[in-house]
MARBAFI-262591 format. One record per residue: x, y, z of N, C-alpha, C in turn. Coordinates in steps of 0.001 Angstrom, whole numbers, padded with zeros to 6 digits, always signed. Example, Ala and Ser with C-alpha at 12.3 -4.5 7.8 and 13.67 -1.06 7.14 Angstrom:
MARBAFI-262591
+013190-005690+007800+012300-004500+007800+013200-003300+007800/+012850-002250+007080+013670-001060+007140+012900+000030+007870/
//
This chain:
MARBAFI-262591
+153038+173184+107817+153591+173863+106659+154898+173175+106269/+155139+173213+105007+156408+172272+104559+157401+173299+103823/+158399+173548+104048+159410+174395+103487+160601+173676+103319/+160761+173957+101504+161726+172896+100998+162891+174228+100780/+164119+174443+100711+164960+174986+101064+166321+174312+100250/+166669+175073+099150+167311+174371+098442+168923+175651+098195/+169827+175459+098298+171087+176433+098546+172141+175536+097453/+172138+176766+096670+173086+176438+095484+174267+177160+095729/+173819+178103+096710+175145+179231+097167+176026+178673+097953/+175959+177400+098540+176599+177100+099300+176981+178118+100529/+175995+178550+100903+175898+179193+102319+175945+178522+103189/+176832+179137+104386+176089+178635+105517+175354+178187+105952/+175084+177565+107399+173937+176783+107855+172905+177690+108805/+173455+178798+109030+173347+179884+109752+172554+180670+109267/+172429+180451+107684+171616+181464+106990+169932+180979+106284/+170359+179604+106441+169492+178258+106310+168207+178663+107626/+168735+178471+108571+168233+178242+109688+167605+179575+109895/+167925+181037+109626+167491+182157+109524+166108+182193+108715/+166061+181779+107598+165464+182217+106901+164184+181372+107081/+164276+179938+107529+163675+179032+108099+162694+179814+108832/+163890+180443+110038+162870+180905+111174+161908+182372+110988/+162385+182644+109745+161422+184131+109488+160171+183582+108933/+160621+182415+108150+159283+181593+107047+158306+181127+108166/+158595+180433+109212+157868+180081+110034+156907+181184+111021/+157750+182465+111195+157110+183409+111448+155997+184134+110914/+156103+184200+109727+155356+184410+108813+153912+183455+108819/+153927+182569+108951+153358+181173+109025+152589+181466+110245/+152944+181642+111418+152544+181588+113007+151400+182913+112464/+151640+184212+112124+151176+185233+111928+149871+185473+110833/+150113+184359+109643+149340+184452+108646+149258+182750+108544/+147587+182309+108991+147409+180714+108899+147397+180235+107402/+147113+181442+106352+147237+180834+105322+148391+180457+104202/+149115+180946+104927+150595+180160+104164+150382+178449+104289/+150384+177777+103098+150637+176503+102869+151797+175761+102928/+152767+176482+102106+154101+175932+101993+155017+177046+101475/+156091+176691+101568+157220+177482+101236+158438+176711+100210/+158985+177403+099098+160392+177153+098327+161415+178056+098334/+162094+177803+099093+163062+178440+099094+164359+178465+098074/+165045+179380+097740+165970+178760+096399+167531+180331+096441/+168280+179821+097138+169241+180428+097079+170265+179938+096039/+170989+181341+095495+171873+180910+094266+172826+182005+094021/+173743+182233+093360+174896+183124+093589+174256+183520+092138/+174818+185234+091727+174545+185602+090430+175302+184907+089488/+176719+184901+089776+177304+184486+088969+178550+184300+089467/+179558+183130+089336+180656+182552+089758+181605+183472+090430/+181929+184710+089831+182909+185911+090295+182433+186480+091784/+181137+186548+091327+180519+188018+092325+180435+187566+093259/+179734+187976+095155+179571+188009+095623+177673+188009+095581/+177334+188361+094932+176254+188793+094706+174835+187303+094624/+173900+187220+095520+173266+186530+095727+171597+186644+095430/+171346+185410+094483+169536+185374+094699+169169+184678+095068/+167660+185367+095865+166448+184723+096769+165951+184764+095989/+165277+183409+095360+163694+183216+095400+162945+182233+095880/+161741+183092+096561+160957+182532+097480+159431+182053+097160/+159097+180719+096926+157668+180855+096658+156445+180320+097831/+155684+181576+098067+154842+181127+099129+153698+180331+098550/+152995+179569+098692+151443+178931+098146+150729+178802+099386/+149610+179778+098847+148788+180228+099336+147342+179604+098649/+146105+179520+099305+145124+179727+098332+144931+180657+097745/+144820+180246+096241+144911+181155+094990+146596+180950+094400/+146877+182075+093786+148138+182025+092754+149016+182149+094118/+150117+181702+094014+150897+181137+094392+152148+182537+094792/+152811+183279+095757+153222+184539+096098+154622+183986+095839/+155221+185056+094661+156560+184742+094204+157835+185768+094348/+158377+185878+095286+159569+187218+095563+160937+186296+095341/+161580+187611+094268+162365+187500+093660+163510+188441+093958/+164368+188274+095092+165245+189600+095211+166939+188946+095171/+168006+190389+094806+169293+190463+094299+170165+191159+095501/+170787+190708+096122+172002+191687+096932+173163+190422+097271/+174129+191694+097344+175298+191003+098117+175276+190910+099925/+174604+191383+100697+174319+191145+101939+173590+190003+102333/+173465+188594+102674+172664+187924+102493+171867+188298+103575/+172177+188695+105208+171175+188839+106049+169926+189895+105459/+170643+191021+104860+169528+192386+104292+168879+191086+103462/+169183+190726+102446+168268+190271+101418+167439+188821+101897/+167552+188360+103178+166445+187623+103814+165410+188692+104373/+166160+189527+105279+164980+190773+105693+163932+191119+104694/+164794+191674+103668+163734+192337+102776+162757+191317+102045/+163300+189834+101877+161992+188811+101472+160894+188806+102418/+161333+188779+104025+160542+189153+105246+159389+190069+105530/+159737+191410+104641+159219+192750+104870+158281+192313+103854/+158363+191643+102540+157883+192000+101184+156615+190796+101105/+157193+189704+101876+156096+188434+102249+154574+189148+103491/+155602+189800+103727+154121+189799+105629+153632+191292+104641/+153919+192049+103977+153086+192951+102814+151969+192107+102259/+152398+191241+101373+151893+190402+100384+150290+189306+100946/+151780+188745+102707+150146+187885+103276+149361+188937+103595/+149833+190089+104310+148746+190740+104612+147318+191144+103879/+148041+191635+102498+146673+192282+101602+146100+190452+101614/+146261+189954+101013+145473+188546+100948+144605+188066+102180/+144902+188646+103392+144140+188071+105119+142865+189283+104876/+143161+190765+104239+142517+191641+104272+141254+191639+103578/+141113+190777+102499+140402+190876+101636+139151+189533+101805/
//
């Protein structure tokens, strides 16, 4: 699996490597994850406030989560929670 990982937020390496290791989890759990894009970015210059978006490719359309918080660990979790939802219905069917 190839996960390209691109940080405009200038985060940490700590948070890099996190999110890495949930994607890969995900991966170990569900064989059909292909690849991963990762794309961190700040809302806007002032705020604190940070976006994930994550694109999984899968066979078929391609699984796209799009989430907003100022916590960056919560808002890797919740891409976490919202991906192993997503592979799941797709392994189910």
């Amino acid at each position: 699996m190839k996960i390209v990982l691109n940080n405009k937020a200038d985060l940490s390496n700590k948070y890099a490597r996190y999110v890495k290791w949930k994607t890969y989890k995900l991966q170990e759990k569900f064989s059909s994850l292909h690849y991963a894009n990762i794309y961190f970015k700040k809302a806007n210059n002032q705020s604190r406030e940070y976006i994930l978006t994550v694109e999984l490719g899968v066979t078929g359309p391609d699984i796209v989560i799009r989430k907003k918080s100022d916590n960056v660990k919560k808002l890797i979790n919740n891409y976490y929670k919202i991906a192993h939802k997503e592979l799941a219905k797709l392994s189910n069917k």
